[in-house]
N, C-alpha and C positions, 0 to 999 in steps of 0.2 A: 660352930661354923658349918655350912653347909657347901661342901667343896661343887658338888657337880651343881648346884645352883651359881655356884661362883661361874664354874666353867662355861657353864651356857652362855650364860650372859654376857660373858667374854668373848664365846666365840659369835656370838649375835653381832657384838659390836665390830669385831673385825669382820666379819661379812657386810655388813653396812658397810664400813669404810671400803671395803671393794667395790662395792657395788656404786659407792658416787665418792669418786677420790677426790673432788672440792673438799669433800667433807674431811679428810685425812686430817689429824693432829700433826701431822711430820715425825719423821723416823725415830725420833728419840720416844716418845711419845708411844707410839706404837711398837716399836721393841722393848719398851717396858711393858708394855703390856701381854705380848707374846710372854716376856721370862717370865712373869707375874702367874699366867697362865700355863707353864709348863712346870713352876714350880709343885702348883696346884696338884696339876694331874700327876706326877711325878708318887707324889701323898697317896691319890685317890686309886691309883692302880691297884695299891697294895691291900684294900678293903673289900673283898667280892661283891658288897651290895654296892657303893657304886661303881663297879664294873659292870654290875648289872643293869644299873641304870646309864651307864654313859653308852650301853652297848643298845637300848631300846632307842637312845638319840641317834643313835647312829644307823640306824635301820630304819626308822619313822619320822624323824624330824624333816618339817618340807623346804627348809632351807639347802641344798646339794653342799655349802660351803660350810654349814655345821656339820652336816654328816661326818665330811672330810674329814675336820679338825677331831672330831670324836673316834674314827675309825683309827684314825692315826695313833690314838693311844690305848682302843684295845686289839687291833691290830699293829702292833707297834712295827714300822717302817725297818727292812733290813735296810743297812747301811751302802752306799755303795763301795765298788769296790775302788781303791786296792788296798786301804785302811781297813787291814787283818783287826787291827784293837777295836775298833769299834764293831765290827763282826762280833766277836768275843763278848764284847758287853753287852750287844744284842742278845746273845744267845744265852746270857745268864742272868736275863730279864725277868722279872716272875712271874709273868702271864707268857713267858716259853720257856723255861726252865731246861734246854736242853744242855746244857752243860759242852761238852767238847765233842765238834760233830762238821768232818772231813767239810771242808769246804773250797772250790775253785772258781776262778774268774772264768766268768764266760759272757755270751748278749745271748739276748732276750727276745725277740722277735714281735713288734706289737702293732697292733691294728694304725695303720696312718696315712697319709696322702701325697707325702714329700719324698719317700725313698723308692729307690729302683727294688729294694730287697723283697720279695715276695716266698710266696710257700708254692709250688706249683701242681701239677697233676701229672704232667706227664715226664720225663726225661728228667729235667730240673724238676728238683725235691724243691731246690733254696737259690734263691740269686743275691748275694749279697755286694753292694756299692762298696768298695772301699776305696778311701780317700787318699788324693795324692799326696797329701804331706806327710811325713816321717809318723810313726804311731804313738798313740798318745797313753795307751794302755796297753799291759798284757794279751787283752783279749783280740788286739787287732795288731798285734806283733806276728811277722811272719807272713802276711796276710798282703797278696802283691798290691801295688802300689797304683793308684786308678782305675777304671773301669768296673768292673765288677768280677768275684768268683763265684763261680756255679757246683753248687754242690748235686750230683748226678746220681738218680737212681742205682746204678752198678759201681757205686761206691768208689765212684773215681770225681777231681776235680776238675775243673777247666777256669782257667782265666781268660776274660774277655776284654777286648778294650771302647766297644762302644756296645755296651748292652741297650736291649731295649725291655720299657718298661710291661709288667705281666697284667693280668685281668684285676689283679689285686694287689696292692700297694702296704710294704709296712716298714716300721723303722726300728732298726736297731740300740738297745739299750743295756749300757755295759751292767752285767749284777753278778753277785753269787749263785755260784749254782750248787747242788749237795746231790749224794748218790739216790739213784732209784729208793732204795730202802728208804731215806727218813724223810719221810710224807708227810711231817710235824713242818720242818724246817722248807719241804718244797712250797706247802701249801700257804706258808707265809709269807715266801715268797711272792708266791702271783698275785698274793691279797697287794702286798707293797705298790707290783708295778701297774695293777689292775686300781688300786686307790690315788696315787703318785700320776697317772697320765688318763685320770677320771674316765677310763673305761667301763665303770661300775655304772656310771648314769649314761652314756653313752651304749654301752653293749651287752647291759644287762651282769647276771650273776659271775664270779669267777668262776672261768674255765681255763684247762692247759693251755699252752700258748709254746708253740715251736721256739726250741733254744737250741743254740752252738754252744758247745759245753769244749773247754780245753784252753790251753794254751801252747804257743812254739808251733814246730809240725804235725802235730796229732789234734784231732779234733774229733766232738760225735755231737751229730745229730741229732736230736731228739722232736720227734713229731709225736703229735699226741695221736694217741692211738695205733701206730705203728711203732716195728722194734727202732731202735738206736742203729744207727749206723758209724761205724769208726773209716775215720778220714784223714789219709795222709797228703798235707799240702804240696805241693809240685815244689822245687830248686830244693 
């Protein structure tokens, strides 16, 4: 049996059905087909040559929704958070083998059109929107209630309550974050949210991407190419 010929094919046909949902078989239908298709890859990871081959689909094939589905399984997706267990099973995955490796909720900062939260140049490092309902995560626990917070060059906060929006626009998304040091476990990360919100056809190769790393009152920074900055929330 030839898995990654199974797989393509597979994922060929769910790209079809995306692409003219008349054609959809309906959900039953197609989520056997998905588990059919994960079971598959599930097998195939564990073989290096088709890893090697599901990694050439995923870098060359001209369908963007194969790619996807292929990247997805030799980049394998971190979890989001706050499901520590699947973290874990993440990270003792066999194409990441990292075994037990510090990990915290924190958001992700990504290229987009809809959010007030931007990266700035001057004053404001970070503007981020937060939402007036009660929090819905860790990562925006603490984190005043409407308007937006300003994360400020001199390492001070301000909360606003009618921000305006900056020259550049992005949106926040909740994920793991892991310390400077394990570069294994960072860099699977931005594959995740750079594959997850198809950045990769859209923005070209993975690069860093500004995150708020912490929970509670303490927070840091992280801008690519600048140091970290640690940030204590105001009340």
């Amino acid at each position: 049996m030839d898995r990654v010929a199974e797989l393509l094919d597979g994922w060929r046909q769910l790209a079809a059905w995306r692409l003219d949902w008349t054609a959809s078989p309906g959900p039953r239908t197609w989520n056997a087909l998905v588990d059919r298709l994960n079971r598959i890859a599930e097998e195939a990871v564990a073989d290096p040559a088709s890893v090697a081959r599901i990694t050439e689909i995923a870098d060359k094939d001209p369908d963007d929704e194969v790619r996807r589905n292929a990247r997805q399984w030799i980049h394998p997706w971190v979890p989001r958070p706050p499901e520590r267990e699947h973290l874990d099973r993440w990270l003792r995955h066999p194409l990441i083998g990292l075994g037990e490796v510090p990990a915290e909720h924190g958001i992700m900062l990504v290229p987009g059109t809809e959010s007030l939260t931007w990266v700035g140049s001057g004053d404001i490092l970070v503007q981020l929107e937060t939402p007036e309902y009660p929090a819905t995560s860790d990562a925006w626990d603490h984190l005043p209630r409407g308007g937006a917070i300003q994360f400020r060059r001199d390492g001070t906060t301000r909360h606003v309550e009618d921000p305006q929006p900056g020259a550049a626009s992005w949106d926040p998304v909740d994920v793991w974050t892991f310390p400077d040091d394990c570069d294994l476990a960072n860099r699977r990360m931005l594959e995740t949210v750079h594959s997850q919100w198809g950045l990769i056809e859209d923005h070209g190769p993975v690069e860093p991407l500004p995150a708020i790393v912490g929970t509670g009152p303490r927070r840091v920074l992280r801008l690519p190419g600048e140091p970290s900055v640690e940030y204590r929330l105001p009340g």
